[in-house]
C-alpha positions as CSV (number, residue, x, y, z in Angstrom):
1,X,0.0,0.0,0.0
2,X,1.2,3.9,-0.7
3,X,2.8,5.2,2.2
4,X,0.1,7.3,2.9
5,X,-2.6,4.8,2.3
6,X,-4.4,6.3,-0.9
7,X,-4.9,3.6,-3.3
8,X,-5.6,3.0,-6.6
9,X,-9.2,1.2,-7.2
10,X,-10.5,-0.3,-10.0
11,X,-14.4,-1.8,-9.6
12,X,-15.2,-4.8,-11.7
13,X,-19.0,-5.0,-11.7
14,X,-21.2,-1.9,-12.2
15,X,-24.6,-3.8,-11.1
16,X,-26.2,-1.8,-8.1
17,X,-22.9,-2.9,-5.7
18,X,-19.4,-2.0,-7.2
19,X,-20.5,1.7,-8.1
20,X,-21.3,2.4,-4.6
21,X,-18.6,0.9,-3.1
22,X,-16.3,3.2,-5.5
23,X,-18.0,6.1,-4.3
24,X,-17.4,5.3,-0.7
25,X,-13.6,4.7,-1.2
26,X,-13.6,7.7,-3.1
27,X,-15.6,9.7,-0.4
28,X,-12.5,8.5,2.0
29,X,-9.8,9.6,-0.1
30,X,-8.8,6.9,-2.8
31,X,-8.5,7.0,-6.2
32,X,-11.3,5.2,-8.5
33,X,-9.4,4.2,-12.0
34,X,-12.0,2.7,-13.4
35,X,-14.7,0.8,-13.7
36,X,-15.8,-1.9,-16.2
37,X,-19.4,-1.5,-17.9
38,X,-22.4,-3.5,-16.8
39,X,-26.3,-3.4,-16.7
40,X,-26.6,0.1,-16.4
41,X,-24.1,2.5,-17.2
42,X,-26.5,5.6,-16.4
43,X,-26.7,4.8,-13.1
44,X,-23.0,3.9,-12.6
45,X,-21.6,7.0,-13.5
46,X,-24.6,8.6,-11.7
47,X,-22.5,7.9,-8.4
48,X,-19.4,7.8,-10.1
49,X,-19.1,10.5,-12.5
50,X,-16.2,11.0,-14.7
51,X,-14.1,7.5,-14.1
52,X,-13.4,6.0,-17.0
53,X,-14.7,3.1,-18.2
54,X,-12.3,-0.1,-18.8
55,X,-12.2,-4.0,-19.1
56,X,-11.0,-6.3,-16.4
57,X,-8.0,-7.1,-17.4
58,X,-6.8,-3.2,-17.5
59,X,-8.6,-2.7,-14.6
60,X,-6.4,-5.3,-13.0
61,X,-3.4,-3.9,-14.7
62,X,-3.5,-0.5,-13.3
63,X,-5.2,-1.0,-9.6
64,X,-3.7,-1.7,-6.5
65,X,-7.2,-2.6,-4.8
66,X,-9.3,-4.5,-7.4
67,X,-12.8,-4.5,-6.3
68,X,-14.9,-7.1,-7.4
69,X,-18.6,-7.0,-7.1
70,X,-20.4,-9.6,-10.1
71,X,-23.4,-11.9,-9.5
72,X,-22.4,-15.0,-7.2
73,X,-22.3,-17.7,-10.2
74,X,-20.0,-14.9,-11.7
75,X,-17.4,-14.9,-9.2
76,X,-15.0,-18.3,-9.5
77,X,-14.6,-18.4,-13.1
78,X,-13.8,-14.8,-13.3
79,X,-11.1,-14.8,-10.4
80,X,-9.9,-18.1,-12.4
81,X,-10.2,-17.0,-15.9
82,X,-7.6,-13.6,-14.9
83,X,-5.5,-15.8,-13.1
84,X,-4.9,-18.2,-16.2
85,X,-3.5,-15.2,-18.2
86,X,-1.5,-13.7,-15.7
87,X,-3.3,-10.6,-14.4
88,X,-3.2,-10.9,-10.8
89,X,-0.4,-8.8,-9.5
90,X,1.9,-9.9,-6.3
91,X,0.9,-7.4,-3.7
92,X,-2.2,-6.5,-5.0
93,X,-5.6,-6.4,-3.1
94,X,-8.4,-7.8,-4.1
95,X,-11.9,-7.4,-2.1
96,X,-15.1,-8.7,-3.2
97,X,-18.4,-8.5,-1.8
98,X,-20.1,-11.8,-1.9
99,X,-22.1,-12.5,1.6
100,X,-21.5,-16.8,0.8
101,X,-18.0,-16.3,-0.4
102,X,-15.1,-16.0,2.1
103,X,-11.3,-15.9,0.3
104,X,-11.4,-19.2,-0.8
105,X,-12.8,-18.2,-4.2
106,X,-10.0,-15.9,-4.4
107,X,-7.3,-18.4,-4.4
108,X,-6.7,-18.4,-7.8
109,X,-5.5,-14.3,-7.2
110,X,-3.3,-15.4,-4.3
111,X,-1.6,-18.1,-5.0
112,X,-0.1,-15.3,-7.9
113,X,0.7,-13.2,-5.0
114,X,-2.6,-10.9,-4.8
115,X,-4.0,-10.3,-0.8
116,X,-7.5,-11.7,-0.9
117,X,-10.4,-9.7,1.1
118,X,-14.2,-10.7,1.1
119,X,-16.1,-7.8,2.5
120,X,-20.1,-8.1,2.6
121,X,-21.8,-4.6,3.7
122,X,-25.0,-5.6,5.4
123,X,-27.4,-3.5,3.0
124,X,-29.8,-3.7,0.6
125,X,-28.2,-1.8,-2.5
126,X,-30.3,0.4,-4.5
127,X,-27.4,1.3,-6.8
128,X,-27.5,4.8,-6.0
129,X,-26.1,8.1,-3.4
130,X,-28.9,6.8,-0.8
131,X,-27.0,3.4,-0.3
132,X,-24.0,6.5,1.1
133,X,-26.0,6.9,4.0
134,X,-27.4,3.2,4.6
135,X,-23.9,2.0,4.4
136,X,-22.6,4.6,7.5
137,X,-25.4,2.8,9.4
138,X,-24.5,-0.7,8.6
139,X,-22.0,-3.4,9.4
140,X,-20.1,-5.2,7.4
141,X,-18.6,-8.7,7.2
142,X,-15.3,-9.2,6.8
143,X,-13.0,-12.7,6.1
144,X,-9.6,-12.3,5.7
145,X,-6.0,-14.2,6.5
146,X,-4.8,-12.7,9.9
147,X,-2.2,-11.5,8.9
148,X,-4.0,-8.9,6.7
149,X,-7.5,-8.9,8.6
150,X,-6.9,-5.1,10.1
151,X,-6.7,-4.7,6.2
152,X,-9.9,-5.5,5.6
153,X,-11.5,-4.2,8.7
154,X,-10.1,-0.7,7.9
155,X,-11.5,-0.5,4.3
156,X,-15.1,-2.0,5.5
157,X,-14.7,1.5,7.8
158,X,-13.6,3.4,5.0
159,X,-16.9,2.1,3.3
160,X,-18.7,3.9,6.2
161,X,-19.5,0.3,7.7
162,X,-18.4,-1.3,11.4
163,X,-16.5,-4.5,10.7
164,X,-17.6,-8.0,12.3
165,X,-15.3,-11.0,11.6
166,X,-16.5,-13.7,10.1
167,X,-14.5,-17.0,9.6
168,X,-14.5,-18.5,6.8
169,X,-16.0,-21.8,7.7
170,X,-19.1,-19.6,8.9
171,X,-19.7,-17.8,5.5
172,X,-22.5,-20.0,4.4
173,X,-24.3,-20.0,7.9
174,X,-23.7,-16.1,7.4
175,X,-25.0,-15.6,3.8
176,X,-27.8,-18.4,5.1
177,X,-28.5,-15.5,7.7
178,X,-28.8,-12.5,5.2
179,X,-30.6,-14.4,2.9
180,X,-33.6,-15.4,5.3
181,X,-33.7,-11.6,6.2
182,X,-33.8,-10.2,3.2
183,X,-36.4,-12.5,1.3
184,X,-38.6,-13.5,4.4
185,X,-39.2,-9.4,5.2
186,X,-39.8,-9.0,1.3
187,X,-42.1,-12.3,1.1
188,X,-44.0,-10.9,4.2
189,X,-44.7,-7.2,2.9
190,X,-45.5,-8.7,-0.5
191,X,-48.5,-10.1,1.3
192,X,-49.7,-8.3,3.6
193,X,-49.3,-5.1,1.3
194,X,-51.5,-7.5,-1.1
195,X,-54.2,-8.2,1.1
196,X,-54.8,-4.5,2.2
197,X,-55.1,-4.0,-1.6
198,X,-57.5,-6.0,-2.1
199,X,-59.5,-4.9,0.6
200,X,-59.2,-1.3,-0.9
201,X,-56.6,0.1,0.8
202,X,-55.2,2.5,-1.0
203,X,-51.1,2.9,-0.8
204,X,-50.4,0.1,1.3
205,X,-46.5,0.4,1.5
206,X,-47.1,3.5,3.0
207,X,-49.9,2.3,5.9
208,X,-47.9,-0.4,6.8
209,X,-44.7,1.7,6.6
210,X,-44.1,2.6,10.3
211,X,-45.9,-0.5,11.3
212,X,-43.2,-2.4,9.9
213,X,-40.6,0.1,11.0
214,X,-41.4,-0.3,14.8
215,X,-42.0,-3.8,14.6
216,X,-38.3,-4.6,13.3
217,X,-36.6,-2.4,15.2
218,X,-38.2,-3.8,17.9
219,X,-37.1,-7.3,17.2
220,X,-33.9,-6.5,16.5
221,X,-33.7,-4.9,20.1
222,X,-34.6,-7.9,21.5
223,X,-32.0,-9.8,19.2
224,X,-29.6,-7.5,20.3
225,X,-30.0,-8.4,24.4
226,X,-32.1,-9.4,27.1
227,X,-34.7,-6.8,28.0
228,X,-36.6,-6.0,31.2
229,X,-39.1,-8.4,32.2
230,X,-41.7,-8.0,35.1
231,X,-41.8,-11.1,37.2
232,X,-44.2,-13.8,36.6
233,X,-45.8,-11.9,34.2
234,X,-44.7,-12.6,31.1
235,X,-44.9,-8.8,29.8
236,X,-41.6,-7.1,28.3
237,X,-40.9,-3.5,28.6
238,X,-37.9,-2.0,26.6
C-alpha cells in the first residue's frame, strides 16, 4: 500500500454494488481508476461520475485494490479465468463483496501473490447516493488471512460500515442468515401489502410503513440483548 494509504481502485461490476462501493472509497480519499461496464451504465456513472470506463483485465493492470462486485455464479470463473492469463499482481488487493463467499474463491488471485479480502456490507443496494448513507449505518462482514485482517476491517470503515469478523467456515451459515432476512421481510410485505389492496386500501407500503418500521426495530432490540421483564408476568418492557 502507498505510504500514505491512498490507493488506486479499479471496480469490476457496475450492477447496483461495485458503483457504490467506489463512491465510498472515493468519499475517504482513494483514487477510483476505473470501472468496467455493466447493466446500467447511467446509473454507474450517476454515483461515479467521470471515471473512465475499462475491461478487467486493465482494470487489473493499473489497480492496487481491485474490487470485485459480479453476480455469485459470476465470481469463481472470473477470479480463475484472470489468473490463467497472468493478471493478478503480487501485492495487489483484491476485495469482493459476496455474503457466501469467504477468500477461498479468491485463491486463484493469491496463490499469484494478490491479498485476498471478502467484504459483505449488510445493505440492501439500490445502486445509488442513498446506499451512502445506509452504508454509514451498517455493518459489514469481513474474512480475511490474519495476517491482513486489520486490512480488511479498515476498508469495511472506509466504506462507512463497522466490521464484524466472520470465519470462513461460517460464510454460508452467514450468507444463510442475510438471505432469510432479506427474502422472508420481502415475502412478508409482499403479502400483507397484497391483502390490504384488495380490501381497498389505497397505498399500502405506506400504511404499513411505520408499522413495519417499529415492529423490526423492535425485534432486533430484543435480538440485540435481554430486555426488562416483570416477574411472573410474562410482559416485556424496553
Amino acid at each position: 500500500m502507498p505510504r500514505d494509504g491512498r490507493l488506486g481502485v479499479g471496480i469490476i461490476g457496475a450492477g447496483r454494488v461495485g458503483p457504490v462501493i467506489g463512491a465510498a472509497l472515493a468519499g475517504a480519499g482513494h483514487a477510483i481508476i476505473g470501472i468496467t461496464t455493466g447493466s446500467d451504465d447511467d446509473r454507474a456513472s450517476a454515483v461515479l461520475p467521470d471515471v473512465p470506463v475499462l475491461d478487467a483485465l486493465e482494470i487489473v493492470r493499473r489497480s492496487e485494490l481491485v474490487v470485485i462486485a459480479v453476480p455469485h455464479d459470476q465470481l469463481p470463473s472470473l477470479v480463475a479465468g484472470i489468473a490463467e492469463i497472468g493478471g493478478w499482481q503480487i501485492g495487489q488487493l483484491v476485495l469482493h463483496t459476496d455474503p457466501a463467499y469467504g477468500i477461498e474463491v479468491l485463491r486463484p488471485a493469491a496463490e499469484r501473490g494478490a491479498i485476498p479480502l471478502a467484504v459483505h456490507p449488510a445493505i440492501t443496494f439500490t445502486g445509488t447516493s442513498i446506499d451512502l448513507r445506509q452504508l454509514q449505518a451498517g455493518f459489514a462482514a469481513v474474512t480475511a488471512p490474519a495476517a491482513v485482517l486489520p486490512i480488511g476491517q479498515a476498508l469495511a470503515v472506509e466504506m462507512g460500515c463497522e466490521p464484524v469478523v466472520i470465519a470462513e467456515a461460517d460464510r454460508t451459515a452467514y450468507a444463510d442468515a442475510i438471505q432469510t432476512a432479506t427474502e422472508f421481510s420481502r415475502s412478508i410485505i409482499g403479502q400483507s401489502t397484497s391483502r390490504l389492496r384488495e380490501i381497498g386500501v389505497d397505498n399500502p407500503g405506506s400504511y404499513l410503513s411505520a408499522l413495519v418500521q417499529s415492529t423490526v426495530e423492535r425485534a432486533l432490540r430484543e435480538a440485540s440483548g435481554p430486555i426488562d421483564t416483570l416477574p411472573d408476568s410474562g410482559a416485556t418492557f424496553i
